[in-house]
Backbone of each chain as nested JSON, in Angstrom:
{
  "chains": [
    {"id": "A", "residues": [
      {"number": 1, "name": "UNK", "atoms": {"N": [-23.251, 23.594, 10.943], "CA": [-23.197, 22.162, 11.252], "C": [-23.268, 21.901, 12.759]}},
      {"number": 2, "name": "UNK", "atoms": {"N": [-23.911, 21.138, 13.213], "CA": [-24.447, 20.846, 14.645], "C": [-22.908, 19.945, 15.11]}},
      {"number": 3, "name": "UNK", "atoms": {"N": [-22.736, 20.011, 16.113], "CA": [-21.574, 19.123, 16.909], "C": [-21.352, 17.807, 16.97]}},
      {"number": 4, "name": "UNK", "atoms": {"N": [-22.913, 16.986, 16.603], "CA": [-22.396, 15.486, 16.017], "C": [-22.277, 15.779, 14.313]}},
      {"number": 5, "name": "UNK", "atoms": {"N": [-22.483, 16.597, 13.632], "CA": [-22.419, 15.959, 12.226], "C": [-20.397, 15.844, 11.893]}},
      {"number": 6, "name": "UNK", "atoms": {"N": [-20.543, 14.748, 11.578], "CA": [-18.828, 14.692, 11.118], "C": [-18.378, 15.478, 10.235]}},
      {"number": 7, "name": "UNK", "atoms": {"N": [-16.814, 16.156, 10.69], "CA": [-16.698, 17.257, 9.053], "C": [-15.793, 16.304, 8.109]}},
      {"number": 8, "name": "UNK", "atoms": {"N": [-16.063, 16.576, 6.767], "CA": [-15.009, 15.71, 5.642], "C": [-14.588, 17.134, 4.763]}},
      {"number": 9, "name": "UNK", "atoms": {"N": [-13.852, 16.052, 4.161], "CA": [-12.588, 17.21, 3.192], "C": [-12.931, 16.516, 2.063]}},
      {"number": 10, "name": "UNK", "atoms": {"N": [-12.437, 16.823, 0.727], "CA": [-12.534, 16.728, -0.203], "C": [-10.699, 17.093, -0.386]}},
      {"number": 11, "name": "UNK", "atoms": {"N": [-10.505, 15.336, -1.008], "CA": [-9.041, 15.535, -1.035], "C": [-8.44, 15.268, -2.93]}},
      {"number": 12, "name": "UNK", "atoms": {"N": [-7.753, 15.709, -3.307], "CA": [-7.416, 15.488, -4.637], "C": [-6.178, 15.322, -4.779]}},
      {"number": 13, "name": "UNK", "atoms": {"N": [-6.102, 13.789, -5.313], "CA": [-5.043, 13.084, -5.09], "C": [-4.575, 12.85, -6.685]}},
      {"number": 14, "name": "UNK", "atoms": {"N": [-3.346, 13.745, -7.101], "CA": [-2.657, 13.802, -8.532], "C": [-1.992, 12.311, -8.984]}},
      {"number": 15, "name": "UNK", "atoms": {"N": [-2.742, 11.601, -9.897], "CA": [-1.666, 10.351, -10.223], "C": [-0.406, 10.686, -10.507]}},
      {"number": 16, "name": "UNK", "atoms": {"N": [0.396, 10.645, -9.215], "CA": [1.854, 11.4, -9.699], "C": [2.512, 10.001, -9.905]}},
      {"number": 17, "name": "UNK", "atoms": {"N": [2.318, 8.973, -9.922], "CA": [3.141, 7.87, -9.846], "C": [2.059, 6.432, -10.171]}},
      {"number": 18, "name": "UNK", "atoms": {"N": [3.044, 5.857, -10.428], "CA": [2.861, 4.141, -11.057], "C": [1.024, 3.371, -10.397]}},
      {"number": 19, "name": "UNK", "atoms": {"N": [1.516, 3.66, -9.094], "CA": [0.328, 2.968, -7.884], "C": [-0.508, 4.055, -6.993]}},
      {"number": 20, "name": "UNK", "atoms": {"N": [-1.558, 4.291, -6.781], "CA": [-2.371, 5.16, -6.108], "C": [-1.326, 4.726, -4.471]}},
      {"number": 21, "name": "UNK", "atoms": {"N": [-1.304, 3.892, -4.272], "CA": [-0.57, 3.308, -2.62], "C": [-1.197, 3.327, -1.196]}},
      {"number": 22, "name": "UNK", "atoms": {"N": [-2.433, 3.132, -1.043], "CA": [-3.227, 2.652, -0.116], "C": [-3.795, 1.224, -0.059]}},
      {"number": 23, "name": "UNK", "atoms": {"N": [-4.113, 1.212, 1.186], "CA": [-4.483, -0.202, 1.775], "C": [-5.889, 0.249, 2.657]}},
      {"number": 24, "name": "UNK", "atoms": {"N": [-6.79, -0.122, 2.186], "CA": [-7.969, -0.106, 2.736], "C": [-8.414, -1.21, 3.247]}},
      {"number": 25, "name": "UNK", "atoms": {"N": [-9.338, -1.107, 4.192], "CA": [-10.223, -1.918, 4.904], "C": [-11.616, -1.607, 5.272]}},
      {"number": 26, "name": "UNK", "atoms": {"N": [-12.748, -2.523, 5.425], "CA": [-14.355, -2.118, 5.325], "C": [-14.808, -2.191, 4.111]}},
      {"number": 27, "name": "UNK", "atoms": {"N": [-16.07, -2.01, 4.618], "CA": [-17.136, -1.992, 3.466], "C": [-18.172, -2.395, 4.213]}},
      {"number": 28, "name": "UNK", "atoms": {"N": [-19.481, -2.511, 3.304], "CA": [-20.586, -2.552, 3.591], "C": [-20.15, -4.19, 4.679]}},
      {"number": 29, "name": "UNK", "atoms": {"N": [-21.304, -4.625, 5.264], "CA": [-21.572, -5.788, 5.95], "C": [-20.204, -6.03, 6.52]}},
      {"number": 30, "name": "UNK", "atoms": {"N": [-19.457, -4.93, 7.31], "CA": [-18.193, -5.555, 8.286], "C": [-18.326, -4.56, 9.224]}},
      {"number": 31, "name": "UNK", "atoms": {"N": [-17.219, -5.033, 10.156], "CA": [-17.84, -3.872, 11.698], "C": [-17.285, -2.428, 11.168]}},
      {"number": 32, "name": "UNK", "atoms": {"N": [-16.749, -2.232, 9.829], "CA": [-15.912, -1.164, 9.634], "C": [-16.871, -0.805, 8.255]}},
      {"number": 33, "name": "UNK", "atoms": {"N": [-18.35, -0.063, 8.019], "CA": [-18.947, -0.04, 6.952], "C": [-18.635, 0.894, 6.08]}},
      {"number": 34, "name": "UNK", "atoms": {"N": [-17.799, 1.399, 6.033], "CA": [-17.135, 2.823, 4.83], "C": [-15.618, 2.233, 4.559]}},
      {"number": 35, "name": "UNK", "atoms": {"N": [-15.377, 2.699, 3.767], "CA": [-13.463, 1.931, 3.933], "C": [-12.625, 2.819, 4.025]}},
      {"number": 36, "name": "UNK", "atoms": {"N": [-11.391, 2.305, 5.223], "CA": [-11.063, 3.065, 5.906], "C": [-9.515, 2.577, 5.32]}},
      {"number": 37, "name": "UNK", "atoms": {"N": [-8.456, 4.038, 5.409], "CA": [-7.181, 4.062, 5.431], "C": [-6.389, 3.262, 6.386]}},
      {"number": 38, "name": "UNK", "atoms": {"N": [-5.641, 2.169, 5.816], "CA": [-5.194, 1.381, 6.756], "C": [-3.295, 1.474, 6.663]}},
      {"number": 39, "name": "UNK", "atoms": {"N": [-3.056, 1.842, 5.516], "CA": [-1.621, 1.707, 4.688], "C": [-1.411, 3.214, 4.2]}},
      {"number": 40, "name": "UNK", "atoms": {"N": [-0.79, 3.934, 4.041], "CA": [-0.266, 4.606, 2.862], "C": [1.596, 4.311, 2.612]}},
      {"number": 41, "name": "UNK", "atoms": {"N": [1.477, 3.753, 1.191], "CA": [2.971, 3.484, 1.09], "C": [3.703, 4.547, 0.695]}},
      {"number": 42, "name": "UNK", "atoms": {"N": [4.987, 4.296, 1.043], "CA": [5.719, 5.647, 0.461], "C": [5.876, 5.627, -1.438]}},
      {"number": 43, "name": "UNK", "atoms": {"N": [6.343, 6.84, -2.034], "CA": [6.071, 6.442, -3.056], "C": [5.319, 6.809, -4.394]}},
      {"number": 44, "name": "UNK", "atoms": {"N": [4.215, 6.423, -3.58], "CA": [2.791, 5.892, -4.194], "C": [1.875, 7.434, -4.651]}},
      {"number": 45, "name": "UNK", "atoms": {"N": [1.286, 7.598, -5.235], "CA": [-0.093, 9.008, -5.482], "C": [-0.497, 9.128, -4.269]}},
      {"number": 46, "name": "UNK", "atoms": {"N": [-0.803, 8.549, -4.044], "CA": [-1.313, 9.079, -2.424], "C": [-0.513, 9.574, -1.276]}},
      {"number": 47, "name": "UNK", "atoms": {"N": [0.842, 8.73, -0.821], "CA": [2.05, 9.834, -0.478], "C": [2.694, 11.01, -0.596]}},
      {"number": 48, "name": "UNK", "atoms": {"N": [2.689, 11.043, -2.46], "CA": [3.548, 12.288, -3.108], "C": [2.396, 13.07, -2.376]}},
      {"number": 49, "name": "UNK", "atoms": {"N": [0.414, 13.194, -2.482], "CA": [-0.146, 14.144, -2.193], "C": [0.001, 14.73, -1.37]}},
      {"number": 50, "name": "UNK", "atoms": {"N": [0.843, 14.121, 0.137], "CA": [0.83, 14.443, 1.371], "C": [-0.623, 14.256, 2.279]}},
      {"number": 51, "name": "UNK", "atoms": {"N": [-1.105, 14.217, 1.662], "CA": [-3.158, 14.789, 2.261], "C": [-3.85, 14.06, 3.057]}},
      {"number": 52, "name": "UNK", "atoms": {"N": [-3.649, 12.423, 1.944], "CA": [-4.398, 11.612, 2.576], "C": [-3.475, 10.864, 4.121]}},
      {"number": 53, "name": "UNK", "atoms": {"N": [-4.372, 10.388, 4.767], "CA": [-3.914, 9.91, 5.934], "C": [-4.135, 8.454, 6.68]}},
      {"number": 54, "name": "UNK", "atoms": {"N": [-3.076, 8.108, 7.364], "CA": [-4.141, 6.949, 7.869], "C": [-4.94, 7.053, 9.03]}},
      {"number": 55, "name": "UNK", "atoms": {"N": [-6.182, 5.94, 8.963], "CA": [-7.401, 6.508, 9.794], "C": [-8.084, 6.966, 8.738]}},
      {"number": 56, "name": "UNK", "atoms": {"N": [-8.193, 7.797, 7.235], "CA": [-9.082, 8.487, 7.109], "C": [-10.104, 7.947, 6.629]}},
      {"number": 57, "name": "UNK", "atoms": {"N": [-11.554, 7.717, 6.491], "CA": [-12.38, 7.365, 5.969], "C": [-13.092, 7.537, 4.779]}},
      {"number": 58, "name": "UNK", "atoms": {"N": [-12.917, 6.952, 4.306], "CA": [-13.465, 7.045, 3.003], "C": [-14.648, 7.2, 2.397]}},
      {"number": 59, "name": "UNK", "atoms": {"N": [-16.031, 8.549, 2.352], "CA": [-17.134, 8.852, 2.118], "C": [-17.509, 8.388, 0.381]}},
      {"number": 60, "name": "UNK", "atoms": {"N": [-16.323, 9.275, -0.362], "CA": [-17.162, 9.405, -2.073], "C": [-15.922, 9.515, -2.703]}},
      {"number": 61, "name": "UNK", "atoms": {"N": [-15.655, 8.278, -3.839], "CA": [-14.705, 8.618, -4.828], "C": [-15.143, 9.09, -6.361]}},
      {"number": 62, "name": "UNK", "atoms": {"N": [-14.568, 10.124, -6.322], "CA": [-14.684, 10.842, -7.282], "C": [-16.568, 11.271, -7.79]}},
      {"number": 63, "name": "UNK", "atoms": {"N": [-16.949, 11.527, -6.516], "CA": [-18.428, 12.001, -6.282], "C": [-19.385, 10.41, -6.276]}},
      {"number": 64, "name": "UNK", "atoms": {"N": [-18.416, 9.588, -6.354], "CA": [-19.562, 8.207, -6.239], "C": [-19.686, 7.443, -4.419]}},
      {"number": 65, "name": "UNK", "atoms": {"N": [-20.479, 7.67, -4.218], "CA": [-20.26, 6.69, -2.324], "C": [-19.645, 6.118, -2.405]}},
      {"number": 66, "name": "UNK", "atoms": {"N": [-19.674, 5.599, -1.054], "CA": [-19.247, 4.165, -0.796], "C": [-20.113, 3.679, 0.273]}},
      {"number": 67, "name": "UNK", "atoms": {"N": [-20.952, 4.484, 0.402], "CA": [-22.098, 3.883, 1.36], "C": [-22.631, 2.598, 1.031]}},
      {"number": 68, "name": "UNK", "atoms": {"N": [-22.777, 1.436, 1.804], "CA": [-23.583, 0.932, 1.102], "C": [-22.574, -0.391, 0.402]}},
      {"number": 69, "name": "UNK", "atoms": {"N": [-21.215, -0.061, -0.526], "CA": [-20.639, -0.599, -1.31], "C": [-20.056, -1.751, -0.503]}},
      {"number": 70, "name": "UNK", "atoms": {"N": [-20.001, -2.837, -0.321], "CA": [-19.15, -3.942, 0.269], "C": [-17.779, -3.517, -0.353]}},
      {"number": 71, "name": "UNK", "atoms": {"N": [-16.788, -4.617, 0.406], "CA": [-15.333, -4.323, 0.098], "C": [-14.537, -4.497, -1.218]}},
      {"number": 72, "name": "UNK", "atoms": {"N": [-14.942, -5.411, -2.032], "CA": [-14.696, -5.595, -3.231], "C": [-15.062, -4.38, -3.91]}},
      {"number": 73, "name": "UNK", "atoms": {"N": [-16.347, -4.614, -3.707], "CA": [-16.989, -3.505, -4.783], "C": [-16.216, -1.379, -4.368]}},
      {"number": 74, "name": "UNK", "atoms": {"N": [-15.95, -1.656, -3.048], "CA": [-15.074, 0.183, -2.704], "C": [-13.873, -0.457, -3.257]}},
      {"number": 75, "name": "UNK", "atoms": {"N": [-13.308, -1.155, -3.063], "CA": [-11.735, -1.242, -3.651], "C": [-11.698, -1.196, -5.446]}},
      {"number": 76, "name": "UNK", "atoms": {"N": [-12.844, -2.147, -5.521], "CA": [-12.634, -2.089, -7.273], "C": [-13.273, -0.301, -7.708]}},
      {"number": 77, "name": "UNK", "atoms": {"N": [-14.05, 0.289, -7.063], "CA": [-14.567, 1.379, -7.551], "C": [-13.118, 2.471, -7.168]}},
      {"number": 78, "name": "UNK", "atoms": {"N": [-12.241, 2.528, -6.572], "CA": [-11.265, 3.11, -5.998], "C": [-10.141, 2.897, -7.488]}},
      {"number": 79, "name": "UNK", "atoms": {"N": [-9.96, 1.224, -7.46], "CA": [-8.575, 0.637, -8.631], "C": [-9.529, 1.472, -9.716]}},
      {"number": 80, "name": "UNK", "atoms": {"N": [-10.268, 1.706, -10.283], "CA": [-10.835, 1.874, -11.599], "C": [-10.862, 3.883, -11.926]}},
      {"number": 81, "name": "UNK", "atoms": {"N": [-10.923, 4.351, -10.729], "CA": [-10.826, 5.613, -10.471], "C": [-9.479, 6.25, -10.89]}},
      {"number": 82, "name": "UNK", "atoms": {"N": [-8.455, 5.194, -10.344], "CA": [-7.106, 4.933, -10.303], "C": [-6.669, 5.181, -12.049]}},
      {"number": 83, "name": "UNK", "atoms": {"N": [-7.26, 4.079, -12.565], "CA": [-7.093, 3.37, -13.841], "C": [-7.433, 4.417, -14.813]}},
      {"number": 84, "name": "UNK", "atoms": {"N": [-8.573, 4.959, -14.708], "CA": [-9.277, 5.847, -15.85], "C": [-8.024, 6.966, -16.317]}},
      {"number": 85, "name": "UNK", "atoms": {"N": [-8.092, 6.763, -17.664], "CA": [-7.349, 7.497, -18.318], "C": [-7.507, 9.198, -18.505]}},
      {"number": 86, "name": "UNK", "atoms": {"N": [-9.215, 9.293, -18.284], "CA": [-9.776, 10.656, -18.462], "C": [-9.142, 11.804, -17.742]}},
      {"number": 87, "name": "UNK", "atoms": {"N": [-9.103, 11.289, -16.643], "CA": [-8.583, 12.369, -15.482], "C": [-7.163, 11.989, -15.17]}},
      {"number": 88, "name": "UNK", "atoms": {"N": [-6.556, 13.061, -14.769], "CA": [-4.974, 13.019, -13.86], "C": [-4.964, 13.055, -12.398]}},
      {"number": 89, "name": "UNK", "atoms": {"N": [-6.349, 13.038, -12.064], "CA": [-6.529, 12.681, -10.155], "C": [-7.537, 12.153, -10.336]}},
      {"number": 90, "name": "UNK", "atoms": {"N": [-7.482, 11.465, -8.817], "CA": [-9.118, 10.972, -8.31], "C": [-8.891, 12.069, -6.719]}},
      {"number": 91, "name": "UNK", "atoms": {"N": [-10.407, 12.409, -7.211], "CA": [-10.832, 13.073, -5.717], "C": [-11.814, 12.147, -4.768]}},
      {"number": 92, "name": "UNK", "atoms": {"N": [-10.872, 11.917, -3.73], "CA": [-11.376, 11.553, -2.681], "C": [-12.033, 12.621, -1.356]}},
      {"number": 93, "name": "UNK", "atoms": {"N": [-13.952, 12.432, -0.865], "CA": [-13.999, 12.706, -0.199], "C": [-14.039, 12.258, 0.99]}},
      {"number": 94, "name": "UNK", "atoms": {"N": [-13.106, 12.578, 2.081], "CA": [-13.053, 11.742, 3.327], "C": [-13.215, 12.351, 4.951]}},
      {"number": 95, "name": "UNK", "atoms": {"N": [-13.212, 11.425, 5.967], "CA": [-13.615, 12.378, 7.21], "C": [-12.942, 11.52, 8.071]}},
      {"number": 96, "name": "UNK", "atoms": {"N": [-12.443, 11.995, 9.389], "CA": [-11.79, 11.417, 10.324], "C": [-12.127, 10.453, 11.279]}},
      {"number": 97, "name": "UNK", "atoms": {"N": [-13.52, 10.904, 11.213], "CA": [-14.251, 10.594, 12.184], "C": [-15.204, 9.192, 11.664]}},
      {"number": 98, "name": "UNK", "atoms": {"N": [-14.983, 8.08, 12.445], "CA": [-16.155, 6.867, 11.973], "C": [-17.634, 6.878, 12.2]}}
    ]},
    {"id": "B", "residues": [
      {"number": 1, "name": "UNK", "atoms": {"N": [-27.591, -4.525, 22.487], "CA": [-26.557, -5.339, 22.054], "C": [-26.565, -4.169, 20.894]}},
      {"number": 2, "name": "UNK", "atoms": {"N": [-24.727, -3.757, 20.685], "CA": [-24.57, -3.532, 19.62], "C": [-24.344, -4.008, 18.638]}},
      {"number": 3, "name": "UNK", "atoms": {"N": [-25.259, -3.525, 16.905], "CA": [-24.969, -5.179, 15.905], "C": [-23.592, -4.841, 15.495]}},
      {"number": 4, "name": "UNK", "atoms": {"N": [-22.663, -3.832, 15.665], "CA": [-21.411, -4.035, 14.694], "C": [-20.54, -5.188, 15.413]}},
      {"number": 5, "name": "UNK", "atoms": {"N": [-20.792, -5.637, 16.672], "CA": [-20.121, -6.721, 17.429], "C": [-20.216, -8.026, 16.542]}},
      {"number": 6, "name": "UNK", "atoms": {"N": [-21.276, -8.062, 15.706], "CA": [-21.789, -9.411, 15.069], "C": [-21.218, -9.283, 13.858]}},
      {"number": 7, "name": "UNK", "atoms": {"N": [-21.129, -7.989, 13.661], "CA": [-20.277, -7.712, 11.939], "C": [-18.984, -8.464, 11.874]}},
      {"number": 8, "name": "UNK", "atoms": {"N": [-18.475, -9.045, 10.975], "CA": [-17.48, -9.62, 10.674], "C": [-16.184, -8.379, 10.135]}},
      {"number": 9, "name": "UNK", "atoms": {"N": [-14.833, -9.12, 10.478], "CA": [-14.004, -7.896, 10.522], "C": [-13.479, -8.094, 8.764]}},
      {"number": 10, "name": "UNK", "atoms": {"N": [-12.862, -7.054, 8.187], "CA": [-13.187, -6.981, 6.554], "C": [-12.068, -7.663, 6.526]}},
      {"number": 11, "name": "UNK", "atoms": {"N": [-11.629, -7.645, 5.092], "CA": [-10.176, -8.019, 4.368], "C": [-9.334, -6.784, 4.008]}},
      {"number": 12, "name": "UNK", "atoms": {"N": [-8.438, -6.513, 4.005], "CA": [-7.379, -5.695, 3.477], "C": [-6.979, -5.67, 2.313]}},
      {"number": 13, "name": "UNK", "atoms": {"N": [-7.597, -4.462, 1.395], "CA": [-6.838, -4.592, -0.15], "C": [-5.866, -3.37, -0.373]}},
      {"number": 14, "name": "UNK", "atoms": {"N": [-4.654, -4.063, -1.15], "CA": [-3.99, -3.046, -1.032], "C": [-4.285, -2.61, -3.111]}},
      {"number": 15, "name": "UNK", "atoms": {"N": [-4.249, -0.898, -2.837], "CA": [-4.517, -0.431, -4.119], "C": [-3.398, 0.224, -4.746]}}
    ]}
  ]
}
């Protein structure tokens, strides 16, 4: 990987609890076009994981973009990830860097 | 001119 390409992680976040517990911000058409970690509550699936962070950016949930996705549409694709009964995590891939 | 200056700043959802 060359020195501008950004590195991301691939994070897997166990529904250990009631609420995933992030607060995002961005999306397509805002000065912030990926959606970015703004909150993590205590608590929450995303706390118990330890992993996720704030600042982190948000590339692909559960292998779907978010390139592209306006803010409604990453938050509702995020709550529904959340929601699905199939799986016991959503994997988030994310990167630090904007 | 950079365009993200013209971008509007998002809303906050909490999940």
């Amino acid at each position: 990987p060359g020195l501008l390409e950004p590195t991301s992680c691939l994070i897997r976040v166990a529904k250990s609890a009631a609420t995933l517990g992030i607060a995002i911000e961005g999306g397509a058409n805002t000065r912030q076009p990926l959606p970015r970690i703004v909150t993590i509550q205590r608590g929450g699936s995303a706390h118990n994981s330890g992993k996720l962070k704030v600042g982190h950016v948000i590339l692909e949930v559960n292998g779907t973009t978010m390139r592209g996705k306006e803010h409604r549409e990453a938050a509702r694709i995020i709550a529904e990830a959340f929601k699905m009964t199939d799986k016991d995590h959503v994997d988030f891939l994310v990167t630090e860097f904007n | 001119r950079e365009k993200r200056l013209t971008l509007p700043p998002s809303e906050i959802t909490l999940l």
